[in-house]
C-alpha positions as CSV (number, residue, x, y, z in Angstrom):
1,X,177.4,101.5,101.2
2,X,174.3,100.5,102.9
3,X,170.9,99.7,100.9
4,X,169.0,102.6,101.2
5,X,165.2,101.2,102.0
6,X,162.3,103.5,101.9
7,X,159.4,102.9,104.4
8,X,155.9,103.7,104.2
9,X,155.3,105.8,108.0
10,X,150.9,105.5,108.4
11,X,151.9,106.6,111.9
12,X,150.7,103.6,113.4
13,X,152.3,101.0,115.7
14,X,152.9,98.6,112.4
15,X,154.7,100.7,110.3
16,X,157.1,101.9,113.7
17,X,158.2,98.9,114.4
18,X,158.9,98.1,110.5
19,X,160.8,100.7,111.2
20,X,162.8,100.1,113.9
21,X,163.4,96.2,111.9
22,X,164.7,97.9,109.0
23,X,167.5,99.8,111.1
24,X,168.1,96.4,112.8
25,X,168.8,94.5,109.5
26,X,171.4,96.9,108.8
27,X,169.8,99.0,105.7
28,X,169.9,102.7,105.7
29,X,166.5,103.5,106.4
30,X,164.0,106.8,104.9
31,X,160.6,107.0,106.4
32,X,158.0,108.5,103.8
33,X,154.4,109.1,104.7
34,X,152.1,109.3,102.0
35,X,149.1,111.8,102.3
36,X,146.3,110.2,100.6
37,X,142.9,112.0,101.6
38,X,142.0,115.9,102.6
39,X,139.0,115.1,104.8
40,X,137.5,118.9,105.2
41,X,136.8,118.0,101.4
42,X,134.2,115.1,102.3
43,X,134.2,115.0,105.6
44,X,133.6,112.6,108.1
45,X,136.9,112.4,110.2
46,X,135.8,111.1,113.7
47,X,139.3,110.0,114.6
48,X,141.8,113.1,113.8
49,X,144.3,112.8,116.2
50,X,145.2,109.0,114.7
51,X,143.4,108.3,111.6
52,X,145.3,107.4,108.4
53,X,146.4,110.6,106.5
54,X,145.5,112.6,109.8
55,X,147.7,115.5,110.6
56,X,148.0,113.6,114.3
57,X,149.2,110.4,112.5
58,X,152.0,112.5,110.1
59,X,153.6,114.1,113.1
60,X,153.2,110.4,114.7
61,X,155.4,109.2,112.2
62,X,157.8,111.8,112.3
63,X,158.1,111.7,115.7
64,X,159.3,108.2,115.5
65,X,161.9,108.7,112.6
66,X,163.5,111.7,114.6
67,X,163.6,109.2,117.7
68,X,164.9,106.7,115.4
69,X,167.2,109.3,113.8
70,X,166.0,108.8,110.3
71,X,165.2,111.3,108.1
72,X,161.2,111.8,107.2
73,X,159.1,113.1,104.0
74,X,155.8,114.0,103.8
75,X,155.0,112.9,100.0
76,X,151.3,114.2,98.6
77,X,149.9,112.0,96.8
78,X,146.1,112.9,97.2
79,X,145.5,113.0,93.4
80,X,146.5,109.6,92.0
81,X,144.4,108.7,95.4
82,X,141.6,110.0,94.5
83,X,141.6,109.3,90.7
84,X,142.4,105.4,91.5
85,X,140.7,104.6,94.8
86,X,138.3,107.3,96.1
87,X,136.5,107.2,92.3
88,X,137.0,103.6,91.5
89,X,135.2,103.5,95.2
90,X,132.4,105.3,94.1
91,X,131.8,104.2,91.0
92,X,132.1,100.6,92.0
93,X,128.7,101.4,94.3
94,X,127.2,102.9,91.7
95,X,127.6,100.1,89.3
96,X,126.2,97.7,92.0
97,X,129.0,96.2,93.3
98,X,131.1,96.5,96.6
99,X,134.5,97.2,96.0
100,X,137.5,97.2,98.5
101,X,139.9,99.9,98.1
102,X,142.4,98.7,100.3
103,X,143.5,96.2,97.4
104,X,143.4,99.0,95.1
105,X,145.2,101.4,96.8
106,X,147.7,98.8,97.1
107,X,147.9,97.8,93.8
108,X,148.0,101.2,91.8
109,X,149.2,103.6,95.4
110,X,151.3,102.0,97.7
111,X,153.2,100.0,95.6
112,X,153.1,101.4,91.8
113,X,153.5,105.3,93.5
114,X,156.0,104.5,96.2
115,X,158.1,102.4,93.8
116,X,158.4,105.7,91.7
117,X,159.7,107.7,94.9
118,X,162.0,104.7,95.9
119,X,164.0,105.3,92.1
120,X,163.7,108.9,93.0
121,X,165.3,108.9,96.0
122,X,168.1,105.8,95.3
123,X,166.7,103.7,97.6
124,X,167.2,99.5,96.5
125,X,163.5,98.1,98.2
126,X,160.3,99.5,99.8
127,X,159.0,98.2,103.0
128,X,155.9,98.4,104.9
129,X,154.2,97.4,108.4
130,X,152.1,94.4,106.7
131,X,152.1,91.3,107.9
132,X,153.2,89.4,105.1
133,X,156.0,87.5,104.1
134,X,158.3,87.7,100.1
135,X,160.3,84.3,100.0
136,X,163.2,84.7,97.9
137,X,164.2,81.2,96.2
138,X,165.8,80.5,92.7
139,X,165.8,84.2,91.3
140,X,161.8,84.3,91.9
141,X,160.4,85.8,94.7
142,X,156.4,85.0,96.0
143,X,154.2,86.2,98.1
144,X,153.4,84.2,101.1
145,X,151.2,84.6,104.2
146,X,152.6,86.1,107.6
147,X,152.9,84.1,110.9
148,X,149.6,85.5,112.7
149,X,147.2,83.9,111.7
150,X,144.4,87.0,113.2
151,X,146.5,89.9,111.3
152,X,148.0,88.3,107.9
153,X,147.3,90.7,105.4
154,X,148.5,88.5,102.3
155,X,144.9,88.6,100.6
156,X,144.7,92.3,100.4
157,X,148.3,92.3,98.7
158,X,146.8,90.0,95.8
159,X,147.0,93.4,93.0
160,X,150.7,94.3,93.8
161,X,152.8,94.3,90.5
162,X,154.9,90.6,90.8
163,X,158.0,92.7,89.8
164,X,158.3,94.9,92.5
165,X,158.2,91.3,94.9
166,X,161.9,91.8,94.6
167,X,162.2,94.9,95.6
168,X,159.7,94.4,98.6
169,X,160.3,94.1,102.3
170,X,158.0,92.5,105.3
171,X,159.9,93.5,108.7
172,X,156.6,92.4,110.3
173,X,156.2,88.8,108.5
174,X,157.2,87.1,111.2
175,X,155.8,88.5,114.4
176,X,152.7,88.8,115.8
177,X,150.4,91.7,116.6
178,X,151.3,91.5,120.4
179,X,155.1,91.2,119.4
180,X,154.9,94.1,117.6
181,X,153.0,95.9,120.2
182,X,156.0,94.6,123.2
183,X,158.8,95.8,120.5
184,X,157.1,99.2,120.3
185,X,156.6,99.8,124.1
186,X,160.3,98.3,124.7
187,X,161.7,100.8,122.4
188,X,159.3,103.7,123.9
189,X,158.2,104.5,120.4
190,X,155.2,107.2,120.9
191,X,152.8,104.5,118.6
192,X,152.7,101.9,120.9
193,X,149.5,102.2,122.5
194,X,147.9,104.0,118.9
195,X,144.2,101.8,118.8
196,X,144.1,99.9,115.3
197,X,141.7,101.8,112.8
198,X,139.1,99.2,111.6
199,X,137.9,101.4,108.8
200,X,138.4,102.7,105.3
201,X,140.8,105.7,105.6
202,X,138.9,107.9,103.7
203,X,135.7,106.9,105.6
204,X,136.9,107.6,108.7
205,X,133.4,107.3,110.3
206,X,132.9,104.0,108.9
207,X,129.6,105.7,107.1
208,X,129.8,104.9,103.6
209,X,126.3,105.9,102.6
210,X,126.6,109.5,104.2
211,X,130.4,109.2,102.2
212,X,128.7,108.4,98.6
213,X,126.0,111.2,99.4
214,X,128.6,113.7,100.1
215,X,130.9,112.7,97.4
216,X,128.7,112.0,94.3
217,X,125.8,114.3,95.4
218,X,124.3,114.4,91.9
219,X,124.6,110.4,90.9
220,X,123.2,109.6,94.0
221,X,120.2,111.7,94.2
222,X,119.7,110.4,91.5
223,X,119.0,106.9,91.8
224,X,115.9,107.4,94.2
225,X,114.1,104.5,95.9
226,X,112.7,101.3,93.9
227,X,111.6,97.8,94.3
228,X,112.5,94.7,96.3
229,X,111.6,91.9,94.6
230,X,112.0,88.4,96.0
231,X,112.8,85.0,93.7
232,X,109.8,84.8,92.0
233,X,109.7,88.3,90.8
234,X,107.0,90.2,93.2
235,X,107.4,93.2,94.7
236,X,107.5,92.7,98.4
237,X,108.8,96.2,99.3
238,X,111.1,99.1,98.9
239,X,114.3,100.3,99.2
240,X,115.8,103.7,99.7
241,X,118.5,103.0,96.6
242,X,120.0,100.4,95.8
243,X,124.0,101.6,96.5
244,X,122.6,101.6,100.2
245,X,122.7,97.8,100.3
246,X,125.0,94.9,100.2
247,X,125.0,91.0,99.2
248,X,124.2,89.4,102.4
249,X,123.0,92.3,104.3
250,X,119.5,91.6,106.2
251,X,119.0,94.2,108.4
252,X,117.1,97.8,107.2
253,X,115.3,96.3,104.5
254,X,111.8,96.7,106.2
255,X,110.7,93.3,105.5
256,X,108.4,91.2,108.1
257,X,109.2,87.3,106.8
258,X,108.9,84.4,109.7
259,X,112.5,83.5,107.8
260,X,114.7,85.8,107.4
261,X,115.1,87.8,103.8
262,X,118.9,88.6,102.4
263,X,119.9,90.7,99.3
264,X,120.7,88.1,97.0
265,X,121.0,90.6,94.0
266,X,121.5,94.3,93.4
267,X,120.3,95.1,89.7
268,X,121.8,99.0,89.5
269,X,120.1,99.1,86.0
270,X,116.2,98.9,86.9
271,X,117.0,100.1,91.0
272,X,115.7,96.4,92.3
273,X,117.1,94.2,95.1
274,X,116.2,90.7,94.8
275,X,116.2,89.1,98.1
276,X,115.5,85.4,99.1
277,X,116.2,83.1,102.3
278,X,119.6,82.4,103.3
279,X,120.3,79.5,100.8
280,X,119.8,81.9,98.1
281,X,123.4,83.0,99.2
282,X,124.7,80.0,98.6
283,X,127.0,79.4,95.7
284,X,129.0,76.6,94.2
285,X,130.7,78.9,91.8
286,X,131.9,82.1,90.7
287,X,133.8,84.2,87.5
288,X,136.6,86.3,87.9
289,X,138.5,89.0,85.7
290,X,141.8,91.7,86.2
291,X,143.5,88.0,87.7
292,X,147.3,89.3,88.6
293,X,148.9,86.1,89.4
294,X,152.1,86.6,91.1
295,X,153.2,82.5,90.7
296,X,154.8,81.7,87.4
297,X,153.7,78.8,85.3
298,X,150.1,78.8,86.2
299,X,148.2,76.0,84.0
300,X,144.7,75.4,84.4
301,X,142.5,73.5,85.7
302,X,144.6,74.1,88.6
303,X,143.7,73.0,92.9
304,X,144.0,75.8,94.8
305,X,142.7,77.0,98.2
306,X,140.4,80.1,98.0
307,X,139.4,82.9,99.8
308,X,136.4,85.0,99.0
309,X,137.0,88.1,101.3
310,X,139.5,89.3,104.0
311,X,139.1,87.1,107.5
312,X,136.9,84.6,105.6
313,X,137.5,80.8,106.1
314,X,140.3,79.4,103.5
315,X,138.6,76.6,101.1
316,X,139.2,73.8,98.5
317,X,138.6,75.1,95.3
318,X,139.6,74.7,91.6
319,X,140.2,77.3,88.8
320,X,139.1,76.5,85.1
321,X,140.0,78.8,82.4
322,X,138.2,79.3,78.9
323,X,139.6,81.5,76.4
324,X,139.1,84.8,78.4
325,X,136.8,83.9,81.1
326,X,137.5,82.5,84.3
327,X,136.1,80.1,86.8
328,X,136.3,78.7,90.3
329,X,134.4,76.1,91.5
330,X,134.2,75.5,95.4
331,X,134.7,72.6,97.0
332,X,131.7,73.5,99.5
333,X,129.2,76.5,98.8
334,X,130.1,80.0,99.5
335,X,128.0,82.2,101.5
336,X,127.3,86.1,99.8
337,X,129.9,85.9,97.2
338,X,129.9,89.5,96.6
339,X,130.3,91.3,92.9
340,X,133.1,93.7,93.3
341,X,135.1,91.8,95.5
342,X,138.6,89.6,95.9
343,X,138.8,86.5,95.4
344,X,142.6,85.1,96.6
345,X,143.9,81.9,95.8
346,X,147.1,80.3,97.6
């Protein structure tokens, strides 16, 4: 008998022509889509007809497994969505720190969840339209980096749990957006063309203010406006609350310097931004904590290259670790290393 393999259907072009590879290797192939997000209950859902968890992009992916002649399930899974990702997201903001709930959902949704539904339905591995590569060797399996260089999606795959590497496949590993594209038009899937959605699913308008407003009314009205200080401790202005504002970010924050001012510091506590010029960004090191390492044998100090967020220059850096706290030390200084954050080392 064939493997059965389960694979996650976004209704996008990736996930297709995962698809399509799966049937090609000679497993016996399921195509699951997983609803994640109701948007009439926050709004914001500018791109209906395609968007992630869109009706549009769940009769997309059925449309390709009945071409395909695979069989297709619509699984719910809206509440272990929301309690991991959507308030995690939130919170996260609230606490002063940017999060990225693609790594979360991830970790604790696409992988912990859809492992669960592969036992359920018999099915031997899970695969999914990332571009990413598992190299079997030895009875291990790792996590490696896929062959285009513009779309690898290794660094937001950091969180998955380094058991379920075994049971995990990467049709797309090996290909390259354009390839994938060509495969999809070839094979007159109805994805081909489908644009790429830049954003957070379940902020669909890319507005995350408007999002946080909508979906923590009370916390956020809240917080109110409050101080920008710069390095020395004066006030040089306002803001309009601090979980409007990133590290980094320069623009809207009303300041008139002959240099420009960044948000060096986001104190959620007292509602203050500290800002400063752009060497203030500028860091030689930083602490980590909830490290999954998916190599065995890790001993420390340890060489590694770094990466401080996703389509970020790669960098020479080395990881010490005391008792419970960790730290990376960069070979160069990091621009806006950002509390909340991932930090991937290969």
């Amino acid at each position: 008998m064939k493997d059965k393999v389960l694979v996650a259907m976004s209704g996008g072009v990736d996930s297709s022509v995962s698809l399509l590879k799966i049937i090609e290797m000679g497993y016996d192939a399921i195509g699951v889509t997983m609803k994640l997000w109701e948007y009439r209950d926050v709004g914001g859902n500018l791109l209906e007809d395609s968007n992630c968890c869109s009706v549009g992009a769940i009769n997309n992916a059925k449309l390709v497994c009945d071409r395909l002649n695979v069989p297709h399930y619509t699984l719910d899974f809206t509440d272990i969505f929301q309690k991991t990702v959507v308030d995690n997201f939130a919170d996260e903001y609230l606490a002063g720190r940017t999060p990225n709930p693609c790594v979360r959902c991830n970790s604790l949704v696409k992988w912990d969840a859809f492992i669960q539904q592969a036992d359920n339905l018999g099915a031997a591995y899970i695969a999914t339209g990332h571009y990413a590569n598992v190299q079997h060797t030895n009875g291990s399996s790792v996590l490696k980096k896929g062959k285009d260089p513009l779309k690898d999606q290794a660094y937001v795959l950091w969180g998955i749990p380094a058991h379920t590497l075994t049971r995990t496949l990467f049709p797309l590993g090996n290909l390259t957006k354009e390839e994938v594209r060509e495969i999809a038009r070839e094979n007159h899937l109805e994805t081909a063309e489908i644009p790429e959605s830049m954003e957070i699913c379940f902020v669909a308008d890319n507005n995350y203010k408007r999002f946080l407003k909508d979906y923590s009314p009370k916390k956020i009205s809240q917080i109110g406006a409050g101080d920008i200080l710069d390095e020395t401790g004066e006030v040089v202005g306002e803001h309009s609350g601090y979980t409007d504002y990133t590290i980094g970010q320069r623009k809207g924050l009303g300041l008139s310097n002959p240099e420009p001012r960044y948000v060096s510091e986001i104190d959620p506590i007292s509602n203050q931004l500290i800002v400063g010029k752009k060497d203030s960004l500028s860091k030689n090191i930083c602490y980590v904590s909830q490290a999954n390492w998916l190599a065995k044998n890790i001993f420390f100090p340890r060489k590694v290259n770094a990466q401080i967020r996703y389509n970020s220059p790669v960098v020479e850096a080395e990881i010490f670790q005391e008792e419970t706290q960790i730290s990376v030390q960069f070979s160069k200084p990091q621009t806006a290393v950002t509390p909340g954050q991932s930090i991937v080392f290969y």
